[in-house]
C-alpha positions, 0 to 999 in steps of 0.5 A: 528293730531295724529300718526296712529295706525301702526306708534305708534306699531312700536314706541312700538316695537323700545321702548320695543328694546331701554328698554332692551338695556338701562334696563329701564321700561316704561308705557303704558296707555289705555284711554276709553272715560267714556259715549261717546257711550251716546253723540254719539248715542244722539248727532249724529256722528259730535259731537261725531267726534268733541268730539274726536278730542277735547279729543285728544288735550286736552290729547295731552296737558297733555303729555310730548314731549318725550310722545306719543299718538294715537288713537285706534279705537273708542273711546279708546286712548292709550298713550306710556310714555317715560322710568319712574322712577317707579309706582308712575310718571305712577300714576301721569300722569294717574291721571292727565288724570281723573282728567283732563277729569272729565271738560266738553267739550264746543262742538257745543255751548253745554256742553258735559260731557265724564270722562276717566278710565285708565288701566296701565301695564308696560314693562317689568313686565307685557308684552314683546311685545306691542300686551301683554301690550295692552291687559293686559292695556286693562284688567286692564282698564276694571276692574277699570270701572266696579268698578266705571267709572273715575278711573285708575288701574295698570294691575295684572295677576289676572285680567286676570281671569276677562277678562275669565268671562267678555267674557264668558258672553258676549258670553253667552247672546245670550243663555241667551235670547234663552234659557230664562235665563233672570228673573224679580225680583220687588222691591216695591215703597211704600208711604212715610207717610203711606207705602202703595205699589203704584207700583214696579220697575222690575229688571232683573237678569241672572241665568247663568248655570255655573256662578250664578246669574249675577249681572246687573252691570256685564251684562248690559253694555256687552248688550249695546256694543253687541246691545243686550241691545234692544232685551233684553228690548223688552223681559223685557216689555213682560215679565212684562206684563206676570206677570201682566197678571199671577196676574190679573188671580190670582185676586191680587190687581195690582199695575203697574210695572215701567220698565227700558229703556236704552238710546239706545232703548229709541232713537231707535224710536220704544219703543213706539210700544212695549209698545203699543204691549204687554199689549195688548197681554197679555190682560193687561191695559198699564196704568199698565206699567210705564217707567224708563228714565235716564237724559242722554237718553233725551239729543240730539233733544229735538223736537223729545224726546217731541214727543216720549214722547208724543205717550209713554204717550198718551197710559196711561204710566206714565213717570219717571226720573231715577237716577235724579242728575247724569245727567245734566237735567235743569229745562226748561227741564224738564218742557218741557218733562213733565215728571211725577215722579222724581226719585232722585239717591241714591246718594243723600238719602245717603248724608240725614244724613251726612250733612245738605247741603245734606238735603237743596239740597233734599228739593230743588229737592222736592220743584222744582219736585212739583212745575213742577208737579211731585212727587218724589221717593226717591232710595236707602233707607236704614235706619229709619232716612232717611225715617223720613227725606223723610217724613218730607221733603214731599217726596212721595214715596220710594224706598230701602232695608229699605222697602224691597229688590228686590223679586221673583213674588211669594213673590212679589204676597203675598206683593200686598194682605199685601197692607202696608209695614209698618203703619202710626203710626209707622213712625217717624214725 
């Protein structure tokens, strides 16, 4: 039921025309759907049309009469707001749209969970014809979400720096793969009682030629919008095996390396072929390898995630959940997945030593992992403390910048023949 997109161009047109004559401002909103890809690609396109059109109404709903939204195209809506009074009615009407979207959506007898990032401009200051306030909206929206999704941020000139390096990047992967720009750093998982390594978790970082190193937050999610992300996790699988096998060569006590799947490979189907594929090739044992999944890669048939599972696993791989607590796995799930490691976000590690809630809830996760079976890894260990509570809760592993930072291959190789992070008897009870 809403305006099509040359109507509401038009409408921007007649309402640039209508604030010069009348010397009044307006606002201009850009509204990407936080994790829509993720329910569209699990769920399939009915839901996901069901979604948009349940977001729709629900943002319709948050509007003024004198207001007016459309849909952009995918999953982006923009809104044009009648003539403000200055920043801080724009602000509100933003904020009530994040607060708005942070409620789940009831769709298909489900629960589906998107958020909305926001990017602001206002006419005059930031544009005088709608193709400049859109795409500086665009930008401001951008840099909000890169910071951290459900959030809005007016537009500055200055962001126009960051869009620059955003599209140098996303131009820049397809060299970056060709040219081999890509390399794995690995970040040790050791015991939490005795601190002895068990396994690794490789990272991947970019050397850009004219930028540095990228971080992964800046580079990841261009992989996924451009489908680069599959031809890149295929190259992180082999890439690993090659470090095993370059280890094994050097005699070193391996210890398996534990890979990170993005949903969109997961769901491909043929993750289960690679993984079967390069040890082999690279005459390691694929019990070597172990596979990071995150809670929102498992959601959509849960018939067929059984199955996919099943073959990843039936090859020796140990299943792991990722970033466990940023989604929304129940415990008959996670049951059914047998999976075989929790990781729980670091999220929760911090909150150890701010409440003692956040200690109840982490024993609670200790309580429900061991009871299904799985050991649990505690992310994002940064100090003494934490880790003595993770000990005295009974968590099994862990994983930080206490224990040690993520490392190059090299000093990764002189950590296998240390064997122990720390001692025992240092530890506190």
């Amino acid at each position: 039921g809403l305006p099509n997109r040359h109507w509401f161009l038009g409408h921007i047109a007649t309402a640039i025309v209508q604030a010069r004559a009348d010397h009044t401002e307006f606002g201009l909103l850009f509204i990407d759907l936080d994790e829509f890809k993720h329910v569209n690609d699990s769920q399939g396109h009915a839901v996901g049309d069901q979604l948009l059109k349940a977001a729709a109404q629900r943002l319709a709903s948050l509007l003024r009469p004198s207001d007016h939204v459309v849909r952009f195209g995918g999953d982006v809506f923009i809104v044009l707001l009648s003539p403000s009074e200055g920043d801080l009615q724009i602000a509100a009407v933003a904020a009530r749209i994040v607060g708005a979207f942070a409620t789940p959506f009831a769709i298909a007898d489900d629960v589906q969970v998107v958020g909305a990032s926001v990017g602001i401009c206002v006419f005059p200051r930031d544009g005088g014809d709608a193709e400049t306030l859109i795409k500086h909206s665009d930008i401001a929206m951008y840099s909000g979400k890169s910071e951290g999704k459900g959030q809005f941020r007016f537009f500055d000139p200055s962001l126009s720096a960051t869009l620059k390096t955003r599209a140098q990047l996303r131009d820049g992967l397809v060299d970056a793969i060709a040219q081999d720009q890509f390399m794995l750093h690995y970040q040790p998982r050791v015991d939490t009682r005795t601190g002895e390594l068990l396994s690794m978790e490789a990272l991947l970082r970019w050397r850009h030629p004219s930028l540095g190193m990228v971080p992964p937050l800046e580079f990841i999610p261009l992989a996924e919008s451009s489908g680069l992300i599959l031809q890149i996790g295929e190259m992180v699988i082999d890439k690993a095996c090659a470090q095993l096998a370059a280890w094994q060569q050097q005699h070193a006590a391996l210890v398996p390396v534990s890979i990170n799947v993005s949903p969109k490979q997961f769901r491909r189907g043929s993750i289960k072929q690679h993984l079967a594929a390069a040890p082999e090739r690279h005459g390691v044992a694929a019990r070597l390898l172990e596979v990071e999944i995150t809670e929102s890669a498992m959601m959509g048939d849960q018939d067929e995630i059984i199955a996919e599972l099943a073959a990843i696993r039936a090859l020796g791989i140990k299943l792991h959940v990722d970033d466990f607590g940023t989604g929304y796995s129940s415990l008959s799930q996670l049951q059914r997945l047998k999976m075989d490691v929790l990781k729980v976000d670091r999220a929760f590690t911090a909150e150890l030593g701010n409440s003692a809630e956040g200690k109840v809830f982490f024993q609670a996760i200790v309580s429900m992992a061991h009871a299904l079976g799985m050991s649990v890894v505690a992310e994002g260990v940064e100090t003494a403390a934490q880790l003595a509570t993770l000990q005295s809760l009974a968590c099994n592993e862990v994983q930080g910048y206490f224990i040690a930072r993520p490392m190059a291959p090299d000093d990764m190789a002189r950590l296998m023949a240390k064997r122990y992070l720390f001692e025992a008897a240092e530890t506190v009870e």
